[in-house]
C-alpha atoms as one frame of an Amber mdcrd trajectory, in Angstrom:
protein
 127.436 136.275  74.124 127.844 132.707  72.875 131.791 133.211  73.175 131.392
 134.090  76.751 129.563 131.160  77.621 131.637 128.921  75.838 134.720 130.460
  77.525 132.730 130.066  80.872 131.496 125.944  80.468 135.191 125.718  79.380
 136.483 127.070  82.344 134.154 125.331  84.547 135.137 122.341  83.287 138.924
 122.515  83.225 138.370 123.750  86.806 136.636 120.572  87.645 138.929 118.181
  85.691 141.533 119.832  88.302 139.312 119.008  90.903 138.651 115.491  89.617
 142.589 115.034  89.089 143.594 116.261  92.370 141.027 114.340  94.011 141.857
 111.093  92.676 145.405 111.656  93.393 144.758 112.441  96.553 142.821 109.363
  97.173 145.872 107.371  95.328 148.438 108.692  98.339 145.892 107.915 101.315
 145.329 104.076  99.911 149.133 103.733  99.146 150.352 105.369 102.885 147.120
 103.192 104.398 147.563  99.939 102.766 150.668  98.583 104.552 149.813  99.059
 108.131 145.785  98.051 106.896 147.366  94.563 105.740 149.733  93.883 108.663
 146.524  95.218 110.828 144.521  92.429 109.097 147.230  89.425 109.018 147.576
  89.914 112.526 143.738  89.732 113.135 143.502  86.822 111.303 146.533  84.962
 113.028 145.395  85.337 116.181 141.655  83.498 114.806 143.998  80.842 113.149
 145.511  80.475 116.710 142.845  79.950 118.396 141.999  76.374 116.532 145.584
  75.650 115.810 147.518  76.454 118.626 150.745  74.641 117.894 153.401  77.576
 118.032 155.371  75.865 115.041 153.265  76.702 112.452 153.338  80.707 112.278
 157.259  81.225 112.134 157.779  83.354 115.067 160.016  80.851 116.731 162.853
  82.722 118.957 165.132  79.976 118.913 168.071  81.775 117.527 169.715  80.282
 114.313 169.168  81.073 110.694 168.145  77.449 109.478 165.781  77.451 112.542
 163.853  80.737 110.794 164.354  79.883 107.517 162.150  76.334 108.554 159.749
  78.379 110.591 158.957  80.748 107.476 158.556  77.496 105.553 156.172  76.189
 107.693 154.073  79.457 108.308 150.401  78.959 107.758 150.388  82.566 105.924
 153.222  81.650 103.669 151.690  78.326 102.803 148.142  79.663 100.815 146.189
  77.258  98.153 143.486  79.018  96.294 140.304  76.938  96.095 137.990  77.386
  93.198 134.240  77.172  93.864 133.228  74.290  95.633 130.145  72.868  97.007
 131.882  71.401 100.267 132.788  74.248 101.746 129.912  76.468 100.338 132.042
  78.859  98.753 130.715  80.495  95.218 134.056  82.539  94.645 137.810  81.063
  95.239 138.757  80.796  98.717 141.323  80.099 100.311 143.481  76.878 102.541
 146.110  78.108 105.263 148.332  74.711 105.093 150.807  74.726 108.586 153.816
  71.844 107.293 156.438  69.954 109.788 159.354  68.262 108.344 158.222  68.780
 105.125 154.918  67.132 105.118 151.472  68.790 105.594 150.968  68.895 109.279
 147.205  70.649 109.567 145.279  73.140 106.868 142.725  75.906 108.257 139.938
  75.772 105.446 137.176  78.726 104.916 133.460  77.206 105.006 130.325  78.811
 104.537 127.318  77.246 105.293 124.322  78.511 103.096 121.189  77.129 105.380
 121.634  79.072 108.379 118.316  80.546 110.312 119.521  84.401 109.279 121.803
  83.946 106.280 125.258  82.925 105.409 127.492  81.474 108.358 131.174  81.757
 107.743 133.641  79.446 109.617 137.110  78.890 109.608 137.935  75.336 110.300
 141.377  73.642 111.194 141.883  70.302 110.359 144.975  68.131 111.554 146.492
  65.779 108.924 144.997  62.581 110.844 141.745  64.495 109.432 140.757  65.419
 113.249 139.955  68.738 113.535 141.488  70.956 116.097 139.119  73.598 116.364
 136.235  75.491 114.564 135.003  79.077 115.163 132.697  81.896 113.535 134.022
  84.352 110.904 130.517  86.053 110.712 126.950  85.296 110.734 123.604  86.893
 111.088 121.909  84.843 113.199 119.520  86.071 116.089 120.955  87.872 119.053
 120.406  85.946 122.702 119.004  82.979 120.265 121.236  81.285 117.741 124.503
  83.639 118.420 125.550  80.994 120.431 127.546  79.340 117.767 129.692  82.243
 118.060 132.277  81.655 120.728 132.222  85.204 121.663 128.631  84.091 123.366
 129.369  80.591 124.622 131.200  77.520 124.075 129.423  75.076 121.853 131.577
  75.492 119.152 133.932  73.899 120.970 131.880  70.464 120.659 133.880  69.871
 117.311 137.427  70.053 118.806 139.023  66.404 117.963 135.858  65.362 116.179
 136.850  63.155 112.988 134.619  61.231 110.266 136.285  58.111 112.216 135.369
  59.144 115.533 131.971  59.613 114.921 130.758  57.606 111.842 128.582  60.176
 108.840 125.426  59.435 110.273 126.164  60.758 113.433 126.460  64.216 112.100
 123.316  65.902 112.949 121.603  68.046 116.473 120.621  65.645 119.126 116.600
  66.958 117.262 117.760  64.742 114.181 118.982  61.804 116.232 122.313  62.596
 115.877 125.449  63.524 118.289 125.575  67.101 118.732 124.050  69.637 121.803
 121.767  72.166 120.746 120.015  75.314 122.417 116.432  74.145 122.533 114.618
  76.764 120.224 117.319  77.022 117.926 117.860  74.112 116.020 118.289  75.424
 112.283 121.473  77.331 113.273 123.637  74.822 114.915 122.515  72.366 112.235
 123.831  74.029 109.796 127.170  74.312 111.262 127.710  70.605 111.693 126.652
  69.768 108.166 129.239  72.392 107.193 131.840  71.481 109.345 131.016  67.420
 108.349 131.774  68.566 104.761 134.873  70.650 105.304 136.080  66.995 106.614
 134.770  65.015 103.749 136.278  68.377 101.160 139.839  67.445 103.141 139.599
  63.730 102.870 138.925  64.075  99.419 141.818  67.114  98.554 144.169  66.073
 101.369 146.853  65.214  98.660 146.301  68.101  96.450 146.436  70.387  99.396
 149.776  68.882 100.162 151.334  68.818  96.907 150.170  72.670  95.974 151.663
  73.789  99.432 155.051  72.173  98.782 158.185  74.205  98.536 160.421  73.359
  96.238 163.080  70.811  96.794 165.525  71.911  99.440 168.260  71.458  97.105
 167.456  74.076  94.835 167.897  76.479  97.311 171.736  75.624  98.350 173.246
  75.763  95.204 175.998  77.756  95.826 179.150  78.806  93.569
């Protein structure tokens, strides 16, 4: 009796060690056959958001002027070839490294899209993506995600109106610090009236993402740089 149950638990557990194997293999093939088109699904998604609040058509090498020097300077200047990890920083809100898209025109930094989160919305965290011109001006500003009431303080999203659009070409030097607050706090910016927390917490965030840039703009440009031209031409 005891060697038949012994045989048994064995064979019930080789059978599911097969299982287990076969399984996990199989799970192996679907992420490596998935992961490609996943990726290019997702860089495309999030070019088409970086477009939106950087439109200039320089920036994402897909030039069709024909010529290979033309490409090889459009691939250069690609916001998705030009990524700067940034640790944790209380600017932009973000607890875990994030990450600066830097766009670059003959050779210098031209505009960065920076990842904000601001902490003190109504609902929860607010995401934002925000592009910033190297005058510090910022080209445009939308939503990644947020959690804030439906038909109430959505409206940040541009997906449900325009008032994100308020920050397009606003600067530190176009509208001095203390201007940064809801029309409530005696500052500069529009605000749906019942829904104040929201929107305030997006200009305070996007006021910061301008100070984080004033204060990194060199770094930013200095991490992002290729290296010299020459290197690259050495030929025998």
């Amino acid at each position: 009796m005891p060697e038949t149950i012994i045989k048994h638990t064995l064979k019930t557990a080789i059978t599911m060690i097969a299982f287990a194997l076969v399984g996990t293999a199989l799970l192996a093939y679907i992420f490596n056959i998935t992961r490609e088109p996943i990726e290019k699904s997702e860089a495309e998604a999030r070019m088409a958001l970086f477009k939106q609040i950087l439109s200039d058509e320089r920036y994402y090498g897909d030039s069709k002027d024909e010529g290979h020097d033309q490409h090889s300077d459009n691939d250069k200047n690609s916001l998705l070839n030009n990524v700067v990890e940034i640790p944790p920083n209380d600017l932009l809100g973000n607890k875990t490294p994030s990450k600066a898209y830097v766009a670059r025109h003959d050779h210098k930094l031209a505009a960065v899209i920076l990842e904000a989160i601001a902490h003190d919305g109504y609902s929860g965290d607010i995401k934002l993506l925000i592009a910033i011109r190297a005058d510090g001006s910022v080209s445009g500003v939308r939503v990644l995600a947020h959690k804030e009431t439906p038909g109430l303080g959505d409206y940040i999203d541009i997906a449900h109106g325009n008032w994100i659009k308020l920050f397009d070409n606003e600067s530190v030097e176009k509208t001095p610090t203390e201007q940064w607050h809801v029309k409530k706090d005696g500052g500069k910016f529009d605000y749906m009236v019942g829904a104040t927390i929201t929107p305030r917490a997006v200009v305070k965030a996007v006021l910061k993402a301008l100070q984080f840039y004033e204060e990194n703009q060199h770094e930013l440009e200095e991490k992002s740089e290729h290296k010299p031209k020459h290197e690259s031409e050495h030929k025998d």
